[in-house]
Chimera marker file (.cmm) of the C-alpha trace (Angstrom):
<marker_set name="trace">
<marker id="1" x="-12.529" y="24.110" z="-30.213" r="1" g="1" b="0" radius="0.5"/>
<marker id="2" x="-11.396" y="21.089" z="-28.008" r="1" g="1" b="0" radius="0.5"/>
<marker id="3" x="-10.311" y="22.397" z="-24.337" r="1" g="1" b="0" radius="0.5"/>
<marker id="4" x="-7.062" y="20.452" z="-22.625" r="1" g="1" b="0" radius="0.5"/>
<marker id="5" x="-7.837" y="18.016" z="-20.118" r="1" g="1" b="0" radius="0.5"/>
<marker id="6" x="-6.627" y="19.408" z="-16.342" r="1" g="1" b="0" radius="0.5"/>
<marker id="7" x="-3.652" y="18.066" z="-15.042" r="1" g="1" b="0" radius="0.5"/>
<marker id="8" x="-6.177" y="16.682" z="-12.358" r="1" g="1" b="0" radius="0.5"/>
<marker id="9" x="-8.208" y="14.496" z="-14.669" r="1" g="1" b="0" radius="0.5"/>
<marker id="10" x="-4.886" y="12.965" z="-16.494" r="1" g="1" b="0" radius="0.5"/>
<marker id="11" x="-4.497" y="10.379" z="-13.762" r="1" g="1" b="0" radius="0.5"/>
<marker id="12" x="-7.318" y="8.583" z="-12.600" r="1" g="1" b="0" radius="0.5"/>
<marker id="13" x="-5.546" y="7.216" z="-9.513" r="1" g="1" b="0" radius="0.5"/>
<marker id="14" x="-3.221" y="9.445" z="-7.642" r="1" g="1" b="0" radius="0.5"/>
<marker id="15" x="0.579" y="7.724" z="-6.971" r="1" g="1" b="0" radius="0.5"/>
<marker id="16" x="-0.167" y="7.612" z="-3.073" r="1" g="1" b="0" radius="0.5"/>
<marker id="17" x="-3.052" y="5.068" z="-3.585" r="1" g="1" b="0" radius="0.5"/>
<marker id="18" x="-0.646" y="3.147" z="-5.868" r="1" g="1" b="0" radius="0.5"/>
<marker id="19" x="1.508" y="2.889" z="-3.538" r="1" g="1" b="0" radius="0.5"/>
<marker id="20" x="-0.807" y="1.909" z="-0.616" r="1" g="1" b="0" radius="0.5"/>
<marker id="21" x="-2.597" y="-0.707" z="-2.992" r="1" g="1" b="0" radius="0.5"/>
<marker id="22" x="0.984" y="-2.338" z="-4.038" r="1" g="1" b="0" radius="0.5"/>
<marker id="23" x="1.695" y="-2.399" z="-0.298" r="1" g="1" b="0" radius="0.5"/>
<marker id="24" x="-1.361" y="-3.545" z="0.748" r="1" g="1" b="0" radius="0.5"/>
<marker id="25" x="-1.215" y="-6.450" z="-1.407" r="1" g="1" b="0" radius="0.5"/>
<marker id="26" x="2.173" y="-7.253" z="0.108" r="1" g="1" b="0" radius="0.5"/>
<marker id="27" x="1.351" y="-7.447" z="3.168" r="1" g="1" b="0" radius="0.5"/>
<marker id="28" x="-1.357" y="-9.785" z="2.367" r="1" g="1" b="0" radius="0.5"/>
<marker id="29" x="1.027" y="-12.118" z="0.767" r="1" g="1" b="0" radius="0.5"/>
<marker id="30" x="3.405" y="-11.723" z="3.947" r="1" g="1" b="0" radius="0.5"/>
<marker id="31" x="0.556" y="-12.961" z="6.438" r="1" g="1" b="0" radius="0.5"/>
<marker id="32" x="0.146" y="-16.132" z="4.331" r="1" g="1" b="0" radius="0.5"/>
<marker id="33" x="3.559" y="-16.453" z="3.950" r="1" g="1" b="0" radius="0.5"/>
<marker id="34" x="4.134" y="-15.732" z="8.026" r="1" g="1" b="0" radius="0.5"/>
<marker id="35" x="1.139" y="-18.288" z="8.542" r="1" g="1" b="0" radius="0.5"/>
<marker id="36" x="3.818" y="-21.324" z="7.534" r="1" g="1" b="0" radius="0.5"/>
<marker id="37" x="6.148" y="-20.291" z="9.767" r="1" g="1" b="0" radius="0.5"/>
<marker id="38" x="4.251" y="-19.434" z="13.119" r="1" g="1" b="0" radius="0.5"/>
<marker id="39" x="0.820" y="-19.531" z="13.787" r="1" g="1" b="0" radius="0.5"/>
<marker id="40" x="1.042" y="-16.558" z="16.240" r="1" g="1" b="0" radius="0.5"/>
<marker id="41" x="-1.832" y="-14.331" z="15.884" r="1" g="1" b="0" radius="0.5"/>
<marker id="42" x="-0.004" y="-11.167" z="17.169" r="1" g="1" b="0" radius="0.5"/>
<marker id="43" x="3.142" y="-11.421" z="14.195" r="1" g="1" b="0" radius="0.5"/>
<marker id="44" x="0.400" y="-12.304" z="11.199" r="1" g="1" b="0" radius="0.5"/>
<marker id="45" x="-1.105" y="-8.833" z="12.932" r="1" g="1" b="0" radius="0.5"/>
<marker id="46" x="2.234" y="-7.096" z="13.146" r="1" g="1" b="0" radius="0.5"/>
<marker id="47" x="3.336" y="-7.690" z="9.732" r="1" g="1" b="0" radius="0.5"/>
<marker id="48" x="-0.020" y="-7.074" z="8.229" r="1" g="1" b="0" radius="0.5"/>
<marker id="49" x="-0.189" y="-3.695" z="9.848" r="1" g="1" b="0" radius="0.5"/>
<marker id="50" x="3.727" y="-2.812" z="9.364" r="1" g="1" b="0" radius="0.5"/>
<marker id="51" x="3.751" y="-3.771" z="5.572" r="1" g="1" b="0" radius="0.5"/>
<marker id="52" x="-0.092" y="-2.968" z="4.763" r="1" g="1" b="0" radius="0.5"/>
<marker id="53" x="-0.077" y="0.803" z="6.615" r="1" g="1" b="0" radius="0.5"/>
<marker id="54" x="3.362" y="1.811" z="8.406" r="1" g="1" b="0" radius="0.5"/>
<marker id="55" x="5.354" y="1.376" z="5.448" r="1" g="1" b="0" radius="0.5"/>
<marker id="56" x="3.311" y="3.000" z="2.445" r="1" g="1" b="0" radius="0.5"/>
<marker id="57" x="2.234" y="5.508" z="5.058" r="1" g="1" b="0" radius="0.5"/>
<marker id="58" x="6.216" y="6.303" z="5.752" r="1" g="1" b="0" radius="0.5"/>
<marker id="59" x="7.065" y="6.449" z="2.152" r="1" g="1" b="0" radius="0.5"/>
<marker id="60" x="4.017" y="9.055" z="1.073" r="1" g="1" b="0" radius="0.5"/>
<marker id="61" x="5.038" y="11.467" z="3.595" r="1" g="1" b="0" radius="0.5"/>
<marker id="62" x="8.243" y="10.560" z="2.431" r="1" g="1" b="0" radius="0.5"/>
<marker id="63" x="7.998" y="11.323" z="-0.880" r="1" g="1" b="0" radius="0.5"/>
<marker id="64" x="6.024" y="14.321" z="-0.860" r="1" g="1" b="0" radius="0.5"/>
<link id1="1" id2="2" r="1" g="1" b="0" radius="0.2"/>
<link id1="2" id2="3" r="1" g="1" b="0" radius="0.2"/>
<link id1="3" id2="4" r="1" g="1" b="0" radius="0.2"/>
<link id1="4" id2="5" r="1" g="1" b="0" radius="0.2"/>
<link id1="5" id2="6" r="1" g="1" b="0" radius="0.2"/>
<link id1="6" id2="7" r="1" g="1" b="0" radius="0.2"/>
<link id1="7" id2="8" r="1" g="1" b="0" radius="0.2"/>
<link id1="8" id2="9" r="1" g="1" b="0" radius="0.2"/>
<link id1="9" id2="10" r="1" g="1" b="0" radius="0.2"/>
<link id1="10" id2="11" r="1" g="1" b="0" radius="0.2"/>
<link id1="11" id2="12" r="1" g="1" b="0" radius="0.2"/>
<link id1="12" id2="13" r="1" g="1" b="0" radius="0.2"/>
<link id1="13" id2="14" r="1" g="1" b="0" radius="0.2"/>
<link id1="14" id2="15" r="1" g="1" b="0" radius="0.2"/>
<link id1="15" id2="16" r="1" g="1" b="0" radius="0.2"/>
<link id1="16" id2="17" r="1" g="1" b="0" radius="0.2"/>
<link id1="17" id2="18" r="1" g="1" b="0" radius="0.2"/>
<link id1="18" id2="19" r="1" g="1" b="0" radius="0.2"/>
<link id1="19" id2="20" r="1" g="1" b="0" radius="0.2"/>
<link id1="20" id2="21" r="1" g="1" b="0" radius="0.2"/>
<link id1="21" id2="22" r="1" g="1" b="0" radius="0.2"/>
<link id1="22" id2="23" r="1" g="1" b="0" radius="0.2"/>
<link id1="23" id2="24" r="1" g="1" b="0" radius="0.2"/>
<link id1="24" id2="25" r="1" g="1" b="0" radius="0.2"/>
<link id1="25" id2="26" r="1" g="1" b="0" radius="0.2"/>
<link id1="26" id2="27" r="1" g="1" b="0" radius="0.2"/>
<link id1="27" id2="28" r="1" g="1" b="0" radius="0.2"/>
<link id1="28" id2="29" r="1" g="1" b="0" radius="0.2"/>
<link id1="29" id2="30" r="1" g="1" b="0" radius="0.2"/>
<link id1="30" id2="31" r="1" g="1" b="0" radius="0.2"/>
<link id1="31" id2="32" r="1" g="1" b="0" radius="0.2"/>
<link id1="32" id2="33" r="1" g="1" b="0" radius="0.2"/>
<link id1="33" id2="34" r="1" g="1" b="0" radius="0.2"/>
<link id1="34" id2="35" r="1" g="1" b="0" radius="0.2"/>
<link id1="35" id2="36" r="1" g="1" b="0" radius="0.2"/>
<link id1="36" id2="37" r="1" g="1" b="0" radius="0.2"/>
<link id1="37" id2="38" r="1" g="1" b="0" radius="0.2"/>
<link id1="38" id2="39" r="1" g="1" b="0" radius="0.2"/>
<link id1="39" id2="40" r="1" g="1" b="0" radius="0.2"/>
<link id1="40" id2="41" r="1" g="1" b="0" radius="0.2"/>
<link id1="41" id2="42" r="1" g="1" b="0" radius="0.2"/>
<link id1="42" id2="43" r="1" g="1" b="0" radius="0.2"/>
<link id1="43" id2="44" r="1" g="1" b="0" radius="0.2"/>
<link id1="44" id2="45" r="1" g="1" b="0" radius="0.2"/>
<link id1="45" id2="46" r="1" g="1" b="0" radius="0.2"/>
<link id1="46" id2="47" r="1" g="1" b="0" radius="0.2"/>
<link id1="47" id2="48" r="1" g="1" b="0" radius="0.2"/>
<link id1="48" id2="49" r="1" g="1" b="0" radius="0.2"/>
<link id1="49" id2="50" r="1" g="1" b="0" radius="0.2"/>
<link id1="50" id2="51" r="1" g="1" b="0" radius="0.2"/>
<link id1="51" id2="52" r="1" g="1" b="0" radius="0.2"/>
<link id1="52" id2="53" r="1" g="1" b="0" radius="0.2"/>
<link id1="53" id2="54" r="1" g="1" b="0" radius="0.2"/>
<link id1="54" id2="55" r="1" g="1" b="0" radius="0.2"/>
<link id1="55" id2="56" r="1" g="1" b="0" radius="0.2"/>
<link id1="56" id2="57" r="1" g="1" b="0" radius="0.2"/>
<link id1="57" id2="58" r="1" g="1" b="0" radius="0.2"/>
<link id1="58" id2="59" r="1" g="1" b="0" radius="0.2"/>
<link id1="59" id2="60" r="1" g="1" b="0" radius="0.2"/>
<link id1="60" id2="61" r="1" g="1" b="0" radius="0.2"/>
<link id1="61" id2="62" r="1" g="1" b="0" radius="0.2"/>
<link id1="62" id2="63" r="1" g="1" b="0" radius="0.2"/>
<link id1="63" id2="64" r="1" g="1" b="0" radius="0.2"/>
</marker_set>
């Protein structure tokens, strides 16, 4: 007889490290997209922290 797989081995990658990856990606593409507007250090560091942690962090706890 075949056994079900668990509900734990079904998804490989949980939704909360989807969401950090997609989000993380982001916010590299903001940084080189902030990098033709200013070349302050501190806003590239801002937005890469806001977009690439804050905001995936917010919507995890967020959603669960």
């Amino acid at each position: 007889m075949s056994e079900q797989p668990s509900n734990r081995s079904r998804g490989l990658v949980s939704t909360e490290t989807k969401v950090t990856a997609i989000f993380v990606i982001l916010a590299l593409v903001s940084v080189f997209g902030t990098t033709t507007v200013t070349d302050s250090q501190w806003i590239h560091f801002a937005v890469l922290l806001g977009v690439g942690v804050i905001i995936p962090t917010l919507i995890n706890e967020w959603r669960s």
